[in-house]
SENUKE-240082 format. One record per residue (C-alpha): residue in three letters; y, x, z. Coordinates in steps of 0.02 Angstrom, whole numbers, plus 32768, in hexadecimal, padded with zeros to 4 digits. Layout:
<recs>
rec aa ALA; yy Y; xx X; zz Z
...
</recs>
This chain:
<recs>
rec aa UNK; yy 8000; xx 8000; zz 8000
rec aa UNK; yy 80B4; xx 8035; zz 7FED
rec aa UNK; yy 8112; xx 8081; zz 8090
rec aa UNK; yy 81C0; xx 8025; zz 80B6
rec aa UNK; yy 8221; xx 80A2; zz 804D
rec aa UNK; yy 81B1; xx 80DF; zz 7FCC
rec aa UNK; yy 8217; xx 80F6; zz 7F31
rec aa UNK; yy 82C4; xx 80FC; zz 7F80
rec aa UNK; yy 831E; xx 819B; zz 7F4D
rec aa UNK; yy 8396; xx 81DA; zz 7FC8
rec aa UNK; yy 840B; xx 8270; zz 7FA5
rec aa UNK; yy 843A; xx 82C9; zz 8044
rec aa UNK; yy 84E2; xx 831B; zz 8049
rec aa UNK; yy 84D9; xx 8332; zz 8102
rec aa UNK; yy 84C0; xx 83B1; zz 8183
rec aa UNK; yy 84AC; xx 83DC; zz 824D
rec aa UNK; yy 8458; xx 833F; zz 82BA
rec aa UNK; yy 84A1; xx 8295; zz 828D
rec aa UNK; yy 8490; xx 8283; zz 81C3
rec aa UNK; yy 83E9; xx 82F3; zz 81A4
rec aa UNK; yy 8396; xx 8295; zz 824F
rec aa UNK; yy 83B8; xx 81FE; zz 81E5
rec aa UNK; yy 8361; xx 821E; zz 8155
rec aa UNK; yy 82E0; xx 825E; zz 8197
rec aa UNK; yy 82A9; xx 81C0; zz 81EF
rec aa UNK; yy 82BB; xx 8171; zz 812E
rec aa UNK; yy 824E; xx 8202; zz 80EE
rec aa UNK; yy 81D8; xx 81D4; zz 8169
rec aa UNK; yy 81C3; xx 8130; zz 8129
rec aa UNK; yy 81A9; xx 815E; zz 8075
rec aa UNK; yy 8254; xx 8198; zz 8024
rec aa UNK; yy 826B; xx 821B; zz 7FC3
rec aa UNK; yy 8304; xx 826E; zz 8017
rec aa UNK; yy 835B; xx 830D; zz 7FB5
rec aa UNK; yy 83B0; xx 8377; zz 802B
rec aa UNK; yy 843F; xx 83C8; zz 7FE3
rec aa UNK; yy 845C; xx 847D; zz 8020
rec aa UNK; yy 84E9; xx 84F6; zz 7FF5
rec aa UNK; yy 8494; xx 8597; zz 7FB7
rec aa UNK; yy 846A; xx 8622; zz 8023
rec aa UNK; yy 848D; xx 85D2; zz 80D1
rec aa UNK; yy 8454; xx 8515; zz 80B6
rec aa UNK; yy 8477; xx 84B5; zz 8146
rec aa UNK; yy 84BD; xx 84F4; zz 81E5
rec aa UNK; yy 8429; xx 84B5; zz 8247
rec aa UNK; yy 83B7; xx 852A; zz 81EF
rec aa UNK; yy 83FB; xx 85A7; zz 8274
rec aa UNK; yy 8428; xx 8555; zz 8308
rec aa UNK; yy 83CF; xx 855A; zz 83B7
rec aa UNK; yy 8356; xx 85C5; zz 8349
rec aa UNK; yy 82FF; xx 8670; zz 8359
rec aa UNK; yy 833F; xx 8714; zz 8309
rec aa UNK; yy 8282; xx 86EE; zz 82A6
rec aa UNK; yy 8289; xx 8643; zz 8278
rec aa UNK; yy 82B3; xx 866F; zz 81CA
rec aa UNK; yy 8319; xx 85CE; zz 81C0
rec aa UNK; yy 82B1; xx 855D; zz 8205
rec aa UNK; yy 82EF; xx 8548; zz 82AD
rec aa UNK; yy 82B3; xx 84B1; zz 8313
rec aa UNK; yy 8345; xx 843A; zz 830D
rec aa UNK; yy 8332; xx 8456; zz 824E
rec aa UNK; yy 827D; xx 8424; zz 824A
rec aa UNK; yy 828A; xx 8392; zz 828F
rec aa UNK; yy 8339; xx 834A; zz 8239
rec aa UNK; yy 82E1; xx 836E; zz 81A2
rec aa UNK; yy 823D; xx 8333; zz 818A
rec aa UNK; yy 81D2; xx 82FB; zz 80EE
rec aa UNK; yy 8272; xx 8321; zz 8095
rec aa UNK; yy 828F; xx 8390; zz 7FE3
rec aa UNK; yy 8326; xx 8428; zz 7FEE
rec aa UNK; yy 8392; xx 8449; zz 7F55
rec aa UNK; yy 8407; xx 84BC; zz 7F60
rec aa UNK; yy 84AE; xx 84AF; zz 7EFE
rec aa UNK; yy 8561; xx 84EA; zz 7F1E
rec aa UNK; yy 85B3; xx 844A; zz 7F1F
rec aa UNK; yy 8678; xx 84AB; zz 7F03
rec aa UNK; yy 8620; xx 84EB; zz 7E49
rec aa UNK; yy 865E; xx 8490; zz 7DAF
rec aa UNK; yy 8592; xx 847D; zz 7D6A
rec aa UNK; yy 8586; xx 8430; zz 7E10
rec aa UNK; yy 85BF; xx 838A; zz 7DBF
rec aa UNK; yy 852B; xx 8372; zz 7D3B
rec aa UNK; yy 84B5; xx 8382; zz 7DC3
rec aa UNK; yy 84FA; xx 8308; zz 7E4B
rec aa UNK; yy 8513; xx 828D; zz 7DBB
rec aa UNK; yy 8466; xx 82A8; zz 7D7D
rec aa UNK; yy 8421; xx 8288; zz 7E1C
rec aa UNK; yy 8497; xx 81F9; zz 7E5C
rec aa UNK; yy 8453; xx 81A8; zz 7DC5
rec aa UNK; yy 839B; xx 8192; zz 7DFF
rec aa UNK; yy 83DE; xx 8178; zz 7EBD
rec aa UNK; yy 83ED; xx 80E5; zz 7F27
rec aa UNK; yy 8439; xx 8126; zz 7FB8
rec aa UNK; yy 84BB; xx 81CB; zz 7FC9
rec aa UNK; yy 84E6; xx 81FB; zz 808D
rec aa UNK; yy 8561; xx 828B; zz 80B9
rec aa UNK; yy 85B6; xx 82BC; zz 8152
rec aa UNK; yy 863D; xx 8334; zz 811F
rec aa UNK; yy 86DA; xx 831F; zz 8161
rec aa UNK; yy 8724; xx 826A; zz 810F
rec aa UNK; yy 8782; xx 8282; zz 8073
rec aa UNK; yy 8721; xx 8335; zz 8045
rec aa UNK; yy 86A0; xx 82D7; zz 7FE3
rec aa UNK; yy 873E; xx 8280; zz 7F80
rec aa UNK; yy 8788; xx 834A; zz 7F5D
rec aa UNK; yy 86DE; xx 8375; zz 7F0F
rec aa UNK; yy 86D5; xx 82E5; zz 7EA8
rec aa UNK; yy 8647; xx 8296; zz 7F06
rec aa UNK; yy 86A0; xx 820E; zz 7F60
rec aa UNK; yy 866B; xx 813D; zz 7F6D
rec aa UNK; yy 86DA; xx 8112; zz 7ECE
rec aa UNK; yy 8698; xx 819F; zz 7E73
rec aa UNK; yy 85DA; xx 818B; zz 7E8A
rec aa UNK; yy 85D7; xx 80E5; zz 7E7A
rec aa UNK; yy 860A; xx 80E7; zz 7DCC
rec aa UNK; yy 8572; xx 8137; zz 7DB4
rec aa UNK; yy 8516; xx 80B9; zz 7DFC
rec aa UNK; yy 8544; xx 8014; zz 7E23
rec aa UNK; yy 84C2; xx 7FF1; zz 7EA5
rec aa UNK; yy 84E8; xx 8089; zz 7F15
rec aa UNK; yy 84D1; xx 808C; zz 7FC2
rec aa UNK; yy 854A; xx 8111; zz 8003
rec aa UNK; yy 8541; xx 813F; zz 80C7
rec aa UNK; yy 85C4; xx 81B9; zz 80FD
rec aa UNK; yy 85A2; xx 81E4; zz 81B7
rec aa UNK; yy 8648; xx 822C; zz 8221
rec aa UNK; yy 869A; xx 8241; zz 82C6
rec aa UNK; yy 8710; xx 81B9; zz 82C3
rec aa UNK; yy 86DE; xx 816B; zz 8222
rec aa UNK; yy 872F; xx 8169; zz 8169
rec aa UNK; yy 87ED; xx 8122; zz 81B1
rec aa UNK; yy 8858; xx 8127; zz 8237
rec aa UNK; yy 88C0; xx 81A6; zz 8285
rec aa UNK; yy 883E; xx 820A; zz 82C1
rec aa UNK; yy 87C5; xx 8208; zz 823C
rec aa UNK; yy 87E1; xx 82A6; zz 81FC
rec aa UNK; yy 87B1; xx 8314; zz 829C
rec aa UNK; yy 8724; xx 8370; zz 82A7
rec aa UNK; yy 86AD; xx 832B; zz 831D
rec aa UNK; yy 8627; xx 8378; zz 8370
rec aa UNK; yy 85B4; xx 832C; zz 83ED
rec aa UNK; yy 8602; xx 8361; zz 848C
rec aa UNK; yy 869F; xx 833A; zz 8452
rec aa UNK; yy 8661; xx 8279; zz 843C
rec aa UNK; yy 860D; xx 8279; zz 84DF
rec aa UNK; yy 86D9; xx 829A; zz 852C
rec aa UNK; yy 873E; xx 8247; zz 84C3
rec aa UNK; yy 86CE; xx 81A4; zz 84CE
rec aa UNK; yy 86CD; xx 819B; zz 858F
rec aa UNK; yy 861D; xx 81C9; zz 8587
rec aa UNK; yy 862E; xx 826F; zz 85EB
rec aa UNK; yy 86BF; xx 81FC; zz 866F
rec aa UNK; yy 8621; xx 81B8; zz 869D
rec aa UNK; yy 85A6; xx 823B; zz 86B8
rec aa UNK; yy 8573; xx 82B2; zz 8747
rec aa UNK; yy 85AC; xx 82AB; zz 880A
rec aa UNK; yy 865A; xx 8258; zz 8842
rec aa UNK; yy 868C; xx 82E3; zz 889A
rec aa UNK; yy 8668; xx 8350; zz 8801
rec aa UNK; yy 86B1; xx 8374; zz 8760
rec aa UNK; yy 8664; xx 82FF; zz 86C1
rec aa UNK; yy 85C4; xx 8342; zz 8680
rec aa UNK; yy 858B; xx 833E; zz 85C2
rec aa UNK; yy 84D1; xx 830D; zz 85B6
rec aa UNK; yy 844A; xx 838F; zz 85AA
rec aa UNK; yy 842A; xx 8344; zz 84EB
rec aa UNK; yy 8493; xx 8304; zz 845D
rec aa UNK; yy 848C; xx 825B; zz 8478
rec aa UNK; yy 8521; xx 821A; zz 83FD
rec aa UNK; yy 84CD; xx 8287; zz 836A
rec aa UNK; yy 842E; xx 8232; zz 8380
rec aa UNK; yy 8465; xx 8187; zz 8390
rec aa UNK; yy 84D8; xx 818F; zz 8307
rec aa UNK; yy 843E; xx 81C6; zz 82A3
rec aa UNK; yy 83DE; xx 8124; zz 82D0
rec aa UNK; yy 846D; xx 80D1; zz 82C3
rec aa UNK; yy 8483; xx 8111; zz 820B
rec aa UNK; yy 83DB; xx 80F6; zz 81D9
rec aa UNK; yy 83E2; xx 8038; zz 8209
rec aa UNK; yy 847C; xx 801D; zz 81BD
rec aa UNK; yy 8426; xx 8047; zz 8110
rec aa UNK; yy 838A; xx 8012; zz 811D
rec aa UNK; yy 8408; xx 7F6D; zz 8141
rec aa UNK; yy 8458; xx 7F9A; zz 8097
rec aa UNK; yy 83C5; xx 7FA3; zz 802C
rec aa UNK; yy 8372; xx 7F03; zz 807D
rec aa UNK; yy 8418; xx 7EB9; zz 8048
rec aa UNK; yy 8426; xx 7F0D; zz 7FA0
rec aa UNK; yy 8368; xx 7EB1; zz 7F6E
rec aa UNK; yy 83B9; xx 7E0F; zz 7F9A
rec aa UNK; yy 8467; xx 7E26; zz 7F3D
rec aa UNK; yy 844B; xx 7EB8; zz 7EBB
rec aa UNK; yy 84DA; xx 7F0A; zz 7F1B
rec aa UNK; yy 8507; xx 7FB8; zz 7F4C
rec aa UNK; yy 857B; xx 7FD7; zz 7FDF
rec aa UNK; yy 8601; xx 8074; zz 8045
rec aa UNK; yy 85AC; xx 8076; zz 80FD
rec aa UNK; yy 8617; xx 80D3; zz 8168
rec aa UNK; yy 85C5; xx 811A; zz 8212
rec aa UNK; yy 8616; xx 8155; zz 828B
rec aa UNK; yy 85D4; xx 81B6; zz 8330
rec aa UNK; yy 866C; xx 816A; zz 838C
rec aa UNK; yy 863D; xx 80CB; zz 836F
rec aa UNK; yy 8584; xx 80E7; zz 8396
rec aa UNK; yy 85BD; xx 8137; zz 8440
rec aa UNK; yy 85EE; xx 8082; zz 845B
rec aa UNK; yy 856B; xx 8034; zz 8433
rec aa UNK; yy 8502; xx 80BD; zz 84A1
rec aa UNK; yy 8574; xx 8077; zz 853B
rec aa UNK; yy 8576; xx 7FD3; zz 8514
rec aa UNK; yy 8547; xx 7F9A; zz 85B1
rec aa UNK; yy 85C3; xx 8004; zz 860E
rec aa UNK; yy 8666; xx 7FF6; zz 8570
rec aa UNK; yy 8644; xx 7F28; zz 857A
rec aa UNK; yy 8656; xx 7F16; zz 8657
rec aa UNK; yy 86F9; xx 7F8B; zz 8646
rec aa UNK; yy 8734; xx 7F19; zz 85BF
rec aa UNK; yy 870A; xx 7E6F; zz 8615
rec aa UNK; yy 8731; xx 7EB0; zz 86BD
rec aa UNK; yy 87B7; xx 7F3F; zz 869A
rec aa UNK; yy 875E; xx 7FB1; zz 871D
rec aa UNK; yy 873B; xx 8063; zz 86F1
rec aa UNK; yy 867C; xx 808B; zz 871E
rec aa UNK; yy 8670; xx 8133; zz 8799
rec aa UNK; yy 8605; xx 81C6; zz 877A
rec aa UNK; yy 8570; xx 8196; zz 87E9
rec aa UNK; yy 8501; xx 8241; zz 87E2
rec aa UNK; yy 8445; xx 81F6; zz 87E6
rec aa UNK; yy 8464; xx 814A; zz 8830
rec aa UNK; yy 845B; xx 80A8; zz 87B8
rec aa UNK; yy 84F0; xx 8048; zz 876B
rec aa UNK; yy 84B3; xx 7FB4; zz 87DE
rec aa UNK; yy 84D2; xx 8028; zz 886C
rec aa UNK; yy 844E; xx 8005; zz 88D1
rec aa UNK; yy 841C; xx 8082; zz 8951
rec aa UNK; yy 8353; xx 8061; zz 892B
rec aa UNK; yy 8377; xx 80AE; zz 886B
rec aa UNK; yy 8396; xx 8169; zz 8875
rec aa UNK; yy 8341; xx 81FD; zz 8863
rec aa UNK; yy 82FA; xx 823B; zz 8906
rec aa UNK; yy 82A4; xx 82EA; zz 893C
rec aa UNK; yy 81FD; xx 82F4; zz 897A
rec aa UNK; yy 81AE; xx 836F; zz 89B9
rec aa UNK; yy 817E; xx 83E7; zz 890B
rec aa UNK; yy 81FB; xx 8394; zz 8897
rec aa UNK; yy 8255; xx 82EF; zz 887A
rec aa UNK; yy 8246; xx 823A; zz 8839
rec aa UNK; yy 8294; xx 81BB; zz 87F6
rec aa UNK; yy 8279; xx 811A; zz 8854
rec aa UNK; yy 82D0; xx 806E; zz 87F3
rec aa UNK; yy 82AB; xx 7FEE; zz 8888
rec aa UNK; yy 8315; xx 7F61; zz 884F
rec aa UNK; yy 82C3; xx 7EBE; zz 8861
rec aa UNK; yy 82BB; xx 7E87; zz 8924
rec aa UNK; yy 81F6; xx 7E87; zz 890F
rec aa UNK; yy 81FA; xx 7F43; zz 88CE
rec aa UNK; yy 8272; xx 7F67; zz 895E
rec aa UNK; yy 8213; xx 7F0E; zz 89F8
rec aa UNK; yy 818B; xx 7F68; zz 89A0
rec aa UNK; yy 81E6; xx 801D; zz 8995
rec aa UNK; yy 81F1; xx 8007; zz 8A4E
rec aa UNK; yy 8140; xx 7FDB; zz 8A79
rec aa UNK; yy 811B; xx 8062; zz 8A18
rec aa UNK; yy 8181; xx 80F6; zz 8A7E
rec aa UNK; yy 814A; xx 80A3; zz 8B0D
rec aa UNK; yy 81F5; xx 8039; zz 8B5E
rec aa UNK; yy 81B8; xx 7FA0; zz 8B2D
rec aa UNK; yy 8203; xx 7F60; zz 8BE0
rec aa UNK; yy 82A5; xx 7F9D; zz 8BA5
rec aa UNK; yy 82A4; xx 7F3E; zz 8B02
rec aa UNK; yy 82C2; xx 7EB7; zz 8B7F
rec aa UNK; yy 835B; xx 7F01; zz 8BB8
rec aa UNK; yy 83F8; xx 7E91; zz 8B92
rec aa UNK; yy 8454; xx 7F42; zz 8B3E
rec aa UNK; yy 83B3; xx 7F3C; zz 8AD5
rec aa UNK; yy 8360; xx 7EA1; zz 8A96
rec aa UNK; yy 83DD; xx 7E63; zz 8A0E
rec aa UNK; yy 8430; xx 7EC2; zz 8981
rec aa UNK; yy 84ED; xx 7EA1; zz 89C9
rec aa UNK; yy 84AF; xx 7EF8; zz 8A5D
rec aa UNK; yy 8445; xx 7F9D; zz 8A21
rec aa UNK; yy 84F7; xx 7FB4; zz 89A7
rec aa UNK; yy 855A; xx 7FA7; zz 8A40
rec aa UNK; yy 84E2; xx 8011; zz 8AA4
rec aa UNK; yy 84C4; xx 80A4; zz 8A1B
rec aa UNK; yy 84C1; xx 812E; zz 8A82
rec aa UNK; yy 844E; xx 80E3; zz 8AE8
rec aa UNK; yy 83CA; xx 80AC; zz 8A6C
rec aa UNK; yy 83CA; xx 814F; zz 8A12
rec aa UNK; yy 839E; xx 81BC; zz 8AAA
rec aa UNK; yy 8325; xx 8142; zz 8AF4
rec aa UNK; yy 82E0; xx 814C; zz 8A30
rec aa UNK; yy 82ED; xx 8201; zz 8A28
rec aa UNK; yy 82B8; xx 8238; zz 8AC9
rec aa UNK; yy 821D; xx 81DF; zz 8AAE
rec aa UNK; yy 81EE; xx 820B; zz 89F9
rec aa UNK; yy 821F; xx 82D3; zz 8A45
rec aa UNK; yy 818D; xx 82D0; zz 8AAD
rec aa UNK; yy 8103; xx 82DC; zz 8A2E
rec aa UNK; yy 80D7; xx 8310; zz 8971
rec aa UNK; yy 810C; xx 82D5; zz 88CE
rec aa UNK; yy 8057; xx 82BA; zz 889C
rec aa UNK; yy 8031; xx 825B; zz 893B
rec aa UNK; yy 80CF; xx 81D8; zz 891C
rec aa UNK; yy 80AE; xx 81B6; zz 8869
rec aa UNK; yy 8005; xx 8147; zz 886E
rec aa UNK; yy 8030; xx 80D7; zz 891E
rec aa UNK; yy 80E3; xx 80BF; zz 88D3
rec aa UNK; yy 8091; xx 8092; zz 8826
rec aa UNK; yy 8020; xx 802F; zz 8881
rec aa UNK; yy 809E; xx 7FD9; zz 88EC
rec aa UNK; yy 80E8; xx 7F8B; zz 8845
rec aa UNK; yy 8182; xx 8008; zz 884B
rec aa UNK; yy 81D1; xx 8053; zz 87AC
rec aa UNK; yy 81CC; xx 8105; zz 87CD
rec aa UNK; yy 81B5; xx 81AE; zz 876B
rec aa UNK; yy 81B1; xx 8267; zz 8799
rec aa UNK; yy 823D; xx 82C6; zz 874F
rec aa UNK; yy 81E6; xx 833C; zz 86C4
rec aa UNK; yy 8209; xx 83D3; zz 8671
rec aa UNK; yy 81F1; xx 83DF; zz 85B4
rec aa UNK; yy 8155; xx 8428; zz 85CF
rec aa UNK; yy 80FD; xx 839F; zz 861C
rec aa UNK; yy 815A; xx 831F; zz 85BC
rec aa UNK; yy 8101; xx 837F; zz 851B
rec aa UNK; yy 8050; xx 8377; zz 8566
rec aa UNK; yy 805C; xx 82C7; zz 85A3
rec aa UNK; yy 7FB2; xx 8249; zz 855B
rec aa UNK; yy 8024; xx 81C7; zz 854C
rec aa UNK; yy 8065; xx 820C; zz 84AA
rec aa UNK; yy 7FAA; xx 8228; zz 845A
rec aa UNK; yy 7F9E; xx 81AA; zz 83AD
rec aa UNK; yy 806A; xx 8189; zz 83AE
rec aa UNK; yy 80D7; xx 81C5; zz 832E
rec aa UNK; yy 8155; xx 8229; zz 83AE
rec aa UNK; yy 811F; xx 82CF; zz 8377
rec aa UNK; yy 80D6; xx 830B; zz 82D8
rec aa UNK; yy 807D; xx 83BB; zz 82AF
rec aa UNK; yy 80F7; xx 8426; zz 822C
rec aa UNK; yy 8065; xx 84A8; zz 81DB
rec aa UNK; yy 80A8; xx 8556; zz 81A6
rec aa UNK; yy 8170; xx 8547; zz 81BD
rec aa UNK; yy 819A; xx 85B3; zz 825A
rec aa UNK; yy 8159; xx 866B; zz 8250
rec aa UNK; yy 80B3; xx 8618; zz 8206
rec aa UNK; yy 8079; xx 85BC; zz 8291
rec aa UNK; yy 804E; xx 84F1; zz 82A2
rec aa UNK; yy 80CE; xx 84A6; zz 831C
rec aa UNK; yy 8125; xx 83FE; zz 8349
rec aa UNK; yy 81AE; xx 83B4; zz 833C
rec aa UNK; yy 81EF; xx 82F0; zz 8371
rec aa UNK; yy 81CA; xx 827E; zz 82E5
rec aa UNK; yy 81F2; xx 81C4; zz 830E
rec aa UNK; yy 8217; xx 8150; zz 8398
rec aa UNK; yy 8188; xx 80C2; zz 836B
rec aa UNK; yy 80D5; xx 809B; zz 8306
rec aa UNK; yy 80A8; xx 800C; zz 829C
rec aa UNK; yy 8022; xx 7FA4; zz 8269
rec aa UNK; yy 8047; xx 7FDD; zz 81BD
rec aa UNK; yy 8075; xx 8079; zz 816B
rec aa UNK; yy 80F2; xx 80AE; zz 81FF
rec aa UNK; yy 8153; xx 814E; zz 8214
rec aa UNK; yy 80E3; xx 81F5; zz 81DA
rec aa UNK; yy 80FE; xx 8294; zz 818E
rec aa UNK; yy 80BD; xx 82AC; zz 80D4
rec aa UNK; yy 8124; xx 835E; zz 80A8
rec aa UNK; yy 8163; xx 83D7; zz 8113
rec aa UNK; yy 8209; xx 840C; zz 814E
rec aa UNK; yy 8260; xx 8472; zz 80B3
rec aa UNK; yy 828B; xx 8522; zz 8092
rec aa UNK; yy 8326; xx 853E; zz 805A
rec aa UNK; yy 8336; xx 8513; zz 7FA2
rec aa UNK; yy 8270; xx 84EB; zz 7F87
rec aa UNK; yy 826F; xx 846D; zz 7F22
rec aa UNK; yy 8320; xx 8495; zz 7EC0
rec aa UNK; yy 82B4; xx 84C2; zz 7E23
rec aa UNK; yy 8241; xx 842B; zz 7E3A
rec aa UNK; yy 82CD; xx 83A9; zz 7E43
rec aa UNK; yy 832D; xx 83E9; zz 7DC2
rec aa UNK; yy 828A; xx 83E8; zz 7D59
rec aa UNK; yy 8284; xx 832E; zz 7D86
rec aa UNK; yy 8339; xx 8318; zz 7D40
rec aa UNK; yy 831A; xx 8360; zz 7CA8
rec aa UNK; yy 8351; xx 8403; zz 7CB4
rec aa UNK; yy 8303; xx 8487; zz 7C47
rec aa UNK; yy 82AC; xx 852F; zz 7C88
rec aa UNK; yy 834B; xx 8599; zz 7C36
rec aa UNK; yy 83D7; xx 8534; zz 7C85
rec aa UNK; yy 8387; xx 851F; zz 7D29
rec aa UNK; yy 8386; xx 85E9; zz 7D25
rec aa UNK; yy 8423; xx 85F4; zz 7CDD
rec aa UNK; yy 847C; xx 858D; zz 7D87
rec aa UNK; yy 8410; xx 85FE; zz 7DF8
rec aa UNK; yy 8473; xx 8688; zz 7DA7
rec aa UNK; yy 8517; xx 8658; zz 7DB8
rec aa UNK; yy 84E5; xx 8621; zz 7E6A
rec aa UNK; yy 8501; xx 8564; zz 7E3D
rec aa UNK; yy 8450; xx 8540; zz 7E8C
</recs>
C-alpha cells in the first residue's frame, strides 16, 4: 500500500533544527524530500554538538535529516536558476527558513515559485514570521525561549530565569510546520490549490504555553518561576529527594493525595485540618513538603517506586539519558531508529518519531545524507546530461 506521503516531492531549502526536523517527519512518511545544501559546508548542523570525527554527520544532523536526498547547489550562482526551476516544477511543497525576504533577493521567493507552479505549497519557517516589525531578526532558540516569556517562567523565584536543557521552540515549530502542510496538501486534494504558510517559532512558543499565555490573558496575572513544583501549586506535586536520587511525585487528585500519605506513613496527619483539602496543603506548603520529603528521605529510590505505583500515584524517577535510552518501554515504537554506516562507520540511533500506526506509520527507508550524495542523481532525474552536470561541479555551481 502507499505510505501517507508517497509521491510528494518536497524541496528543502532549510537548515539547523526547526525546518530540516520538519521534513524529516514527512520523509518518514513516504516523501521524497531534496535537501538543498550550499557546497562545501552544507548545513550548519552538519557540525554542531559534533565530534572533531564525525565527518559531517554530527548527531543533531542525523536526526533533522532522515530518509532525505542532499543536493548541493550555490543558490547566489546565476545557473542556480535552471535548477531550482527545474525542480520546483516536479515539487509540491518548497520550505526555507532563511531570514524573510532572502529567498525574494535570490529569486526564490512565494510570487516567484509559484509561477512555476500553480499548486505550490510554500512553507517559510522564521523567528517572528514573514511581517511585522520584528520579522527580520535573527532568531535563535534561546533567544525565543526570552523574548516569549518562556524563560520569565522557568527555574527558582529567588533565581535568575533559566533556558531549558533542550530546544524546545525549534522542535515545536518543527511539528508545528509539518502539520501545517500536511494541512495544506489535504486541502490542496480538495481545492486543486497551492498556498504561502508562514511559521513562526514565536508563535509556536505560544502555543507551547498555551495554558500559562491564556490564564495571564483572562486573569492579567503574571505566572512565577516555581523551580520543580506544579502550575496548580500544590505542595503534593514536586520533585522530592530520597535517599539515592530523586522523584517526581504528581499527587493531585484527593484520592492520590490521602493515598501519598498512607503511603509515607502520616496517614493520621492527612486528617489534619492544615492537610485534608487542597485550600489547606496550598496554604500550608512548607509544611506538606517537609512532612513529604522527610519521609520519602528515609529510604531508596527503588524501594518508593513500586508501593507509590501501587498506591495509584503518578510518579517517575528522574533519569539520565542513559537510562531513558535503555528503557523496554520504547522496544517496537518508532522513537528511535538505527542509522547504519554514517558516524565513523558504526550503526547508531537517533530519535525518529513521536507515535506508530496501524498502517504504514513513521520509518526510515534511506539514511541520513552526505553532503551532496545524491546531487548527480537528482540532477540525472531533471534531465541533466553527464557533461553539464560536470560542467556545474566545475564552476562550483553544485
Amino acid at each position: 500500500m502507499p505510505r501517507a506521503f508517497e509521491g510528494v516531492r518536497i524541496v528543502d531549502f532549510s537548515q539547523v533544527l526547526a525546518g530540516p526536523f520538519a521534513t524529516a517527519q514527512l520523509a518518514q512518511l513516504g516523501a521524497d524530500v531534496i535537501k538543498i545544501e550550499q557546497p562545501g559546508s552544507g548545513d550548519q548542523t552538519r557540525g554542531l554538538m559534533a565530534d572533531d570525527d564525525d565527518g559531517g554527520m554530527s548527531p543533531s544532523f542525523l536526526t533533522c535529516n532522515i530518509g532525505k536526498r542532499s543536493l548541493t547547489l550555490n543558490l547566489k550562482a546565476p545557473e542556480a536558476r535552471t535548477i531550482v526551476e527545474a525542480l520546483v516544477g516536479t515539487a509540491d511543497v518548497v520550505v526555507e527558513n532563511f531570514t524573510p525576504g532572502v529567498m525574494d533577493r535570490l529569486g526564490f521567493g512565494y510570487a516567484a515559485l509559484a509561477k512555476l507552479k500553480r499548486d505550490l505549497i510554500y512553507c517559510s519557517i522564521s523567528g517572528y514570521g514573514q511581517a511585522g516589525p520584528k520579522s527580520r531578526l535573527a532568531a535563535y532558540d534561546g533567544a525565543i525561549q526570552a523574548a516569549s516569556g518562556m524563560m520569565a517562567i522557568t527555574g527558582y523565584s529567588d533565581g535568575a530565569p533559566t533556558r531549558t536543557g533542550y530546544m524546545p521552540v525549534d522542535m515545536a515549530t518543527a511539528l508545528q510546520a509539518a502539520f501545517a502542510i500536511a494541512a495544506a496538501l489535504f486541502r490542496r486534494r480538495i481545492t486543486g490549490e497551492g498556498q504561502r504558510l508562514d511559521v513562526a517559532m514565536m508563535d509556536t512558543a505560544m502555543v507551547v504555553q498555551a495554558p500559562q499565555m491564556s490564564a495571564h490573558l483572562v486573569t492579567g496575572k503574571q505566572p512565577e518561576r516555581l523551580g520543580n513544583r506544579s502550575p496548580t501549586l500544590q505542595p503534593t506535586a514536586n520533585v522530592f529527594a530520597t535517599q539515592d536520587g530523586f522523584i517526581q511525585v504528581v499527587a493531585l487528585k484527593e484520592p492520590q493525595v490521602e493515598a501519598l500519605f498512607d503511603v509515607i506513613g502520616a496517614g493520621d496527619r492527612y486528617l489534619d485540618a492544615a492537610f485534608n483539602t487542597s485550600a489547606a496543603r496550598v496554604a500550608n506548603t512548607e509544611a506538606v513538603t517537609e512532612l513529604v520529603g522527610n519521609a520519602l528521605a528515609m529510604d531508596t529510590t527503588a524501594a518508593w517506586l513500586p508501593r507509590l505505583i501501587e498506591a495509584g500515584i503518578p510518579v517517575a524517577e528522574i533519569r539520565d539519558f542513559a537510562a531513558v535510552a535503555s528503557d523496554p518501554q520504547f522496544d517496537g515504537r518508532a522513537a528511535f531508529l538505527t542509522v547504519e554506516g554514517r558516524t565513523r562507520g558504526r550503526t547508531v540511533r537517533v530519535v525518529g518519531s513521536g507515535y506508530t500506526s496501524s498502517e504504514d506509520g513513521p520509518t526510515m527507508t534511506r539514511n541520513p545524507p552526505r553532503l551532496g550524495e545524491h546531487t548527480e542523481e537528482i540532477l540525472t532525474e531533471l534531465g541533466f546530461e553527464a557533461a553539464a552536470i560536470a560542467d556545474l561541479r566545475h564552476r562550483g555551481v553544485v
